[in-house]
N, C-alpha and C positions, 0 to 999 in steps of 0.2 A: 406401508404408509401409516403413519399417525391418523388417528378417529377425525373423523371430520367436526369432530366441535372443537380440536384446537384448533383449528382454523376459523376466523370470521366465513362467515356463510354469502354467498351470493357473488365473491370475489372468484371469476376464472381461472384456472393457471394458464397462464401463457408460457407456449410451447413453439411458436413462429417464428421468423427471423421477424426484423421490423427496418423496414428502407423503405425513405420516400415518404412519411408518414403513415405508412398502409402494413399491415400486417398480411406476411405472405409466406409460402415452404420455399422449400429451397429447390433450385434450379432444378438440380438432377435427381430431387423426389428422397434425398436420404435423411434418415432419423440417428440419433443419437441417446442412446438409453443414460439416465440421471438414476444414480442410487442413493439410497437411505443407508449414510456410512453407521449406523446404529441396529440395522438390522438384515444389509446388505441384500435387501429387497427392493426392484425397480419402482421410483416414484412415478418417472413420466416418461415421453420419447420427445424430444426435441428435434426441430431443423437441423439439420447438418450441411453447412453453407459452403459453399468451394470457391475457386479461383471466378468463376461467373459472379457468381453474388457479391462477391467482394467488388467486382467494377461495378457491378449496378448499384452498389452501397455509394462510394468512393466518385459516382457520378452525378449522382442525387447530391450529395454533400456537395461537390464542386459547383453545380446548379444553384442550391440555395446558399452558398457562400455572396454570391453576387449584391442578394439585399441585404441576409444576414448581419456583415461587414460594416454597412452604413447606418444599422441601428444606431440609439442612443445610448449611453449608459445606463439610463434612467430606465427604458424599456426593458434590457437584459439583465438590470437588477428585478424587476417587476416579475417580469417572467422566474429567476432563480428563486425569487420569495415562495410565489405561487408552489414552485416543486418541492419545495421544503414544507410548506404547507401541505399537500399533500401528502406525502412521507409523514407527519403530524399524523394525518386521519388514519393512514394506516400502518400506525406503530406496530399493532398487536400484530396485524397479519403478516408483515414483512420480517418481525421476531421470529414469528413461529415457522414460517420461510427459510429464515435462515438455520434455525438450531436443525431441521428436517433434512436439510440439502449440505449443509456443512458437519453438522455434528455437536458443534458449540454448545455449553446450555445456554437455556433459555434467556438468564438474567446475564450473560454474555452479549449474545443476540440481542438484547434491547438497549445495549451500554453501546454495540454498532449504531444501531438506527436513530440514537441518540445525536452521535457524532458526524452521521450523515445529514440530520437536520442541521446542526451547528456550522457544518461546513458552507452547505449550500447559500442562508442566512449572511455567511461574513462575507461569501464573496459579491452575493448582492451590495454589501454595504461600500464594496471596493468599487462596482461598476459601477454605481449612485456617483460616485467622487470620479469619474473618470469625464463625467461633462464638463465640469470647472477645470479639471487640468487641463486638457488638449497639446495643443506643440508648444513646446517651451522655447525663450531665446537663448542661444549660448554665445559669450563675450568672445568674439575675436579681434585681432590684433589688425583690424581694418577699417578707418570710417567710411570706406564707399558700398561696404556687403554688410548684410549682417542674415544672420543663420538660424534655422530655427529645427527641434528635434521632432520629432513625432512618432507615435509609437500605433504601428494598424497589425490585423489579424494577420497572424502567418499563410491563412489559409486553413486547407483541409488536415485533421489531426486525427492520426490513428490512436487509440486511446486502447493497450492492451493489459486487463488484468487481472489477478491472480487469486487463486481457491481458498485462500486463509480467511483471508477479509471482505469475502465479495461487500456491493456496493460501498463500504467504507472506501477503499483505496479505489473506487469509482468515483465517487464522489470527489477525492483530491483530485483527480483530475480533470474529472468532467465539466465542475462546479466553476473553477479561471477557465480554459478553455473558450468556455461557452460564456465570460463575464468579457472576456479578450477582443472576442466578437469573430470566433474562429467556430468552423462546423465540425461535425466529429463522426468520426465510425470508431464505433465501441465493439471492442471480440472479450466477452467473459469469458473465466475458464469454462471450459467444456465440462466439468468436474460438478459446480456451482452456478448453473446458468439460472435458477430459476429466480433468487432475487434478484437479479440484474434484470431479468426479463419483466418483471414484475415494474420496476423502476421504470422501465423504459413506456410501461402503459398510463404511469405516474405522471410523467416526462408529457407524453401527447394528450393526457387532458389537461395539465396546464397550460396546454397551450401552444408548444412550441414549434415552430414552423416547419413544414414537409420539408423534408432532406436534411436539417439540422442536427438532428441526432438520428444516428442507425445504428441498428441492434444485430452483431452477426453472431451467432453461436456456433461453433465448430471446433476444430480441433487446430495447434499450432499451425501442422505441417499445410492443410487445406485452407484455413484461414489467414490465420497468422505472417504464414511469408509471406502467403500474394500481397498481402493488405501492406508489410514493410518495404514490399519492393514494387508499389504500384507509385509510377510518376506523380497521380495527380495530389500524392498523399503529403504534405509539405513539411510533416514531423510526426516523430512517433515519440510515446509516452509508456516505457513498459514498465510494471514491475511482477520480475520472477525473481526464477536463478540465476546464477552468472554466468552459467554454463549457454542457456537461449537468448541473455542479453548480449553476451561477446555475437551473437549469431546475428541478434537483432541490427547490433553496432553493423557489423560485415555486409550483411546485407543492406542497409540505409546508405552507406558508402559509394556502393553502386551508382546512386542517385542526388548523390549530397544534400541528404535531407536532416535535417536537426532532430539529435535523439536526447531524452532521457530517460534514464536509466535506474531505478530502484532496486537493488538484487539483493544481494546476499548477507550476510554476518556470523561473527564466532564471538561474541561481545562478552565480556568480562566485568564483574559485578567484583569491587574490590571494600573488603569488611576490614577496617583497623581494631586496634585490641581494646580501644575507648568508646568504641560503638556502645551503643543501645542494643543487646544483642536478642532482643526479642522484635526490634523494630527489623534487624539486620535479616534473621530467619524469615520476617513475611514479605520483606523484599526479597529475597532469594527466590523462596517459593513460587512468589507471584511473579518474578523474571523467568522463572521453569517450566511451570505448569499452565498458566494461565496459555487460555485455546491449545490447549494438551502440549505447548510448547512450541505451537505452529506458529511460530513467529521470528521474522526476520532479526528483530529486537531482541532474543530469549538472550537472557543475562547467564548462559549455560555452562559458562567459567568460571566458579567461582575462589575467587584468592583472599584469603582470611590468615591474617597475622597467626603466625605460631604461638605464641601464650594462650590466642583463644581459639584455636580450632576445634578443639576436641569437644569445647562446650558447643560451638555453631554445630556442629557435624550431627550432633546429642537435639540439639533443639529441631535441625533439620530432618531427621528421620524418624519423628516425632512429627513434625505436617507430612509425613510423605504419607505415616500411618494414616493420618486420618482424614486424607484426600478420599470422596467420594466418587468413585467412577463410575459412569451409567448412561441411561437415556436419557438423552439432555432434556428429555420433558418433565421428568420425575423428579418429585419436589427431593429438597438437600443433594442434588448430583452438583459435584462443582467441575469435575472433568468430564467430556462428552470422549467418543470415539475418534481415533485419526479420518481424516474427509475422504483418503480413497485406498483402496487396497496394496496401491503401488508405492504409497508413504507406508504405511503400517507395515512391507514386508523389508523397505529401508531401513525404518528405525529396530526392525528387530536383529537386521543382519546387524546395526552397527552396536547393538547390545553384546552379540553373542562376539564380535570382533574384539569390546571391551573387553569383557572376561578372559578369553585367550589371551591377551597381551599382557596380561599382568595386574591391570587396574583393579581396585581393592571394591568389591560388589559392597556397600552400606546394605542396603535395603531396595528391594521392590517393594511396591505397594499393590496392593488387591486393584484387580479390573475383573469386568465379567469374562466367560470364557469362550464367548460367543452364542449365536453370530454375533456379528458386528465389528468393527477396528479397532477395537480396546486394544490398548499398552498400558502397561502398571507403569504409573510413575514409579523413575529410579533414581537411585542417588549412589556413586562412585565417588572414592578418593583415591590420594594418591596416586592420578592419572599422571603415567610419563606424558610429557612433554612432545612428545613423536605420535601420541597414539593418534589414532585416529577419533577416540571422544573428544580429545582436545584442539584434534585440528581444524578438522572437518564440520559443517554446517549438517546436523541431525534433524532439524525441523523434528523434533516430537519430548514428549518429557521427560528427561537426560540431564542430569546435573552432574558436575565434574568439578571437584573440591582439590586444589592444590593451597600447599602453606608457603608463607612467602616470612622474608625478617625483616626486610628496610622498607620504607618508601619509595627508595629508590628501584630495588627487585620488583614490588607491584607494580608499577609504571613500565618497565621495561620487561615484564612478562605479561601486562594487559597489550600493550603495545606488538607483542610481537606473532603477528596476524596479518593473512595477506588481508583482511577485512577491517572498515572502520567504521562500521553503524552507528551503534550508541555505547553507552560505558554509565555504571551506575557507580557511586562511592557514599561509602558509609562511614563515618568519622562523628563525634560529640568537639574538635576542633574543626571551627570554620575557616580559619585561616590554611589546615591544611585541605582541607576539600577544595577549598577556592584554588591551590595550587595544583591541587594533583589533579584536579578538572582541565586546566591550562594544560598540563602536559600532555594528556590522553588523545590519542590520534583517530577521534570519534565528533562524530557531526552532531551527537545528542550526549546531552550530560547528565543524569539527577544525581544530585547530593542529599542524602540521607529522604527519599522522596519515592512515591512509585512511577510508572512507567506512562504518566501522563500528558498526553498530547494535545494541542490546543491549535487550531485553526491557526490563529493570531502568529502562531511564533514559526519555526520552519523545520524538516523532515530531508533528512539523505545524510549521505557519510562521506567519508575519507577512503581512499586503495580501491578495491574491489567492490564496494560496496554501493558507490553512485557515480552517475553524473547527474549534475545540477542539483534544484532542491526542489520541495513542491511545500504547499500550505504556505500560509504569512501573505506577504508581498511577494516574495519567491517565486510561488509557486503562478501568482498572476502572470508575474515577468518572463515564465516559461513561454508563453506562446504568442505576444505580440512579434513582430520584426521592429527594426531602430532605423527611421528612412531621416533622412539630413536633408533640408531644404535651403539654398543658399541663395539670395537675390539682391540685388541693387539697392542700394538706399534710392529714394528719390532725387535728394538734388546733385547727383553724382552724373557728370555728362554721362553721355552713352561713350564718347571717342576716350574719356577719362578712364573708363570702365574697362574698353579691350586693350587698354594700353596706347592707343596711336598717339604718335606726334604731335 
């Protein structure tokens, strides 16, 4: 564990489950050990929640759904402010939370807690505006009815998420949910529970009411499925892989409850030969490397016009050199460790699967040698097309350079992907970005830009990669239900109304 002065002082770790607004262990007494992926020495022991927990979670929520529901918008913006306000007070601590428990550096971690403030912030601004909307009229082809929409809480939402980004991709969901006027049971990774844990003590002193938010820590199989396949749960919200979201999907079927789905990507980062090719290599990079690659988003295909490859290739193994790998506390590291042992032995099997296959090694770059989860950023070309660098989602710092000769070959080898997440292009012509943006079969686009995300606009993909979307308006529209109200005008008889004679 890290010296207790990066840490602000006085602040607890929380280690409990949290249901019902009361902080408590879990049912059957078991613990779950959290490591420090930097020096693979135990941080803390956490609750380990089971099939029990998860109803007394999921009961609470259904109980406090009752008033929760008939808040105002005004209130559930007040209350969002307040959580974001706090997340404000405890920037430093919940940074240094996260680079400890994830692995991130530092100046990572504070670019999250950044985003988590921002998020919570817009969607106050959305529940603010949701007292003046209320039910809308809609024009029917009748003068004796007329109809009105409205939009109320789904109910209870299982909010399941994932080790890359703790509290950020919490945040996207937590932040509408709870602006919707719906209750939540929250399962962090098992991996990464402690800023999530930390948020959720954020969470009850602003304020927010017993049962409305719980906090279950545990694993998939003990948390996870009960929580997806408990009746009272009326939608789930996951983001993994696509391998536990098809599972999430199967299982929610059972019970026809509303799922979305965040999972997976093989996203493709396309360099023309009129680029800016020093703007092109730090977009690359930073679609690579950035959170050691753990990112659903990593731009780890890259397709750069044949004239300029060989210069991109030259500039890019050139950052790869002088990527700093380390302890994400220690000033100039710009890469931390992979977050848990069972990524780090992934991404090296799919290294050494590279090599075998044929694919041309460019360069590794220097990591420490342990302990801890280091992987050298690497850089490959001339990856066939079948390999598994090219096919496959690596989640770690793996770049895979193929050359392409038309517009048309980039488009039709970014395209060809069971995956549509996001898609970057690089061009000095805007008319062709603007085009080659249209064709791309990706839910996020930047043209000559990095990998920046904004509350305001919206998040998810195309194939394999989503269902629904979250952040923007979106991401609110996730969890209300669409009830239709239909009633009589007034001076419509009643005998006029059922038809009689």
């Amino acid at each position: 564990m890290k010296p207790d002065n990066l840490l602000p002082s006085g602040i607890p770790l929380r280690t409990e489950l949290y249901i019902d607004g009361c902080w408590r262990a879990a049912e059957a007494g078991r613990r779950l050990c959290v490591v420090n992926p930097s020096t693979e020495q135990k941080i803390a022991e956490v609750a380990a929640a089971d099939a029990a927990d998860v109803d007394c979670a999921v009961q609470a929520a259904a109980l406090a759904l009752r008033s929760w529901k008939n808040t105002t918008g005004a209130a559930r913006a007040a209350l969002l402010r307040a959580i974001a306000r706090g997340v404000e007070a405890r920037r430093a601590h919940l940074a240094a939370l996260q680079s400890l428990n994830n692995g991130k550096p530092l100046a990572e971690a504070q670019t999250d807690v950044g985003d988590v403030i921002a998020t919570f912030d817009y969607y106050a601004d959305l529940a603010d505006s949701m007292d003046q909307t209320g039910p809308s009229s809609v024009a029917i082809p009748s003068s004796d009815y007329h109809a009105q929409i409205s939009r109320e809480p789904a109910g209870v939402v299982a909010l399941i998420v994932p080790w890359n980004f703790p509290m950020v991709t919490t945040a996207w969901k937590l932040a509408p949910a709870l602006a919707a006027g719906c209750t939540v049971v929250l399962k962090p990774s098992e991996i990464t529970p402690l800023p999530e844990l930390e948020l959720a003590a954020i969470l009850e002193q602003a304020g927010v009411p017993r049962g409305v938010v719980n906090v279950l820590t545990g694993t998939g199989t003990e948390v996870g499925a009960p929580l997806v396949a408990h009746p009272l749960v009326a939608k789930v919200s996951f983001t993994g892989s696509t391998a536990v979201g098809a599972q999430v999907m199967k299982t929610a079927a059972d019970t026809i409850k509303g799922v979305g789905l965040e999972l997976g990507g093989k996203s493709a980062i396309i360099v023309f030969a009129d680029a800016d090719l020093e703007l092109a290599a730090d977009l690359v990079a930073a679609g690579g490397f950035f959170n050691a690659g753990q990112m659903c988003s990593a731009t780890s295909r890259v397709l750069v016009e044949r004239p300029v490859a060989d210069e991109l290739v030259a500039r890019l193994a050139q950052r790869v050199t002088q990527i700093v790998v380390g302890d994400p506390f220690a000033a100039g590291v710009q890469m931390g460790p992979l977050t848990n042992r069972g990524q780090y032995e992934r991404v090296q099997r799919f290294i050494a699967q590279g090599k075998a296959a044929g694919a041309r090694l460019v360069i590794e770059g220097s990591a420490p040698a342990g302990p801890g989860y280091f992987v050298k950023p690497t850089l490959f070309v001339d990856v066939p097309s079948d390999s598994v660098l090219w096919r496959e989602e690596i989640f770690g710092p793996v770049l895979c350079v193929r050359s392409f000769d038309t517009e048309e070959e980039a488009v039709r080898v970014a395209n060809d992907t069971e995956f549509g997440l996001v898609a970057t292009v690089v061009t000095e012509d805007a008319a062709r970005g603007s085009r080659v943006a249209r064709e791309l079969e990706a839910g996020v686009v930047w043209i000559n830009a990095p990998q920046l995300i904004f509350p305001q606009t919206s998040w998810g993909g195309y194939k394999r990669s989503s269902i629904g979307r979250e952040l923007g308006p979106f991401g609110l529209a996730a969890f209300p239900e669409i009830k239709q109200i239909l009633m009589p005008n007034r001076h419509t008889p009643a005998a006029q109304r059922i038809g009689c004679p």
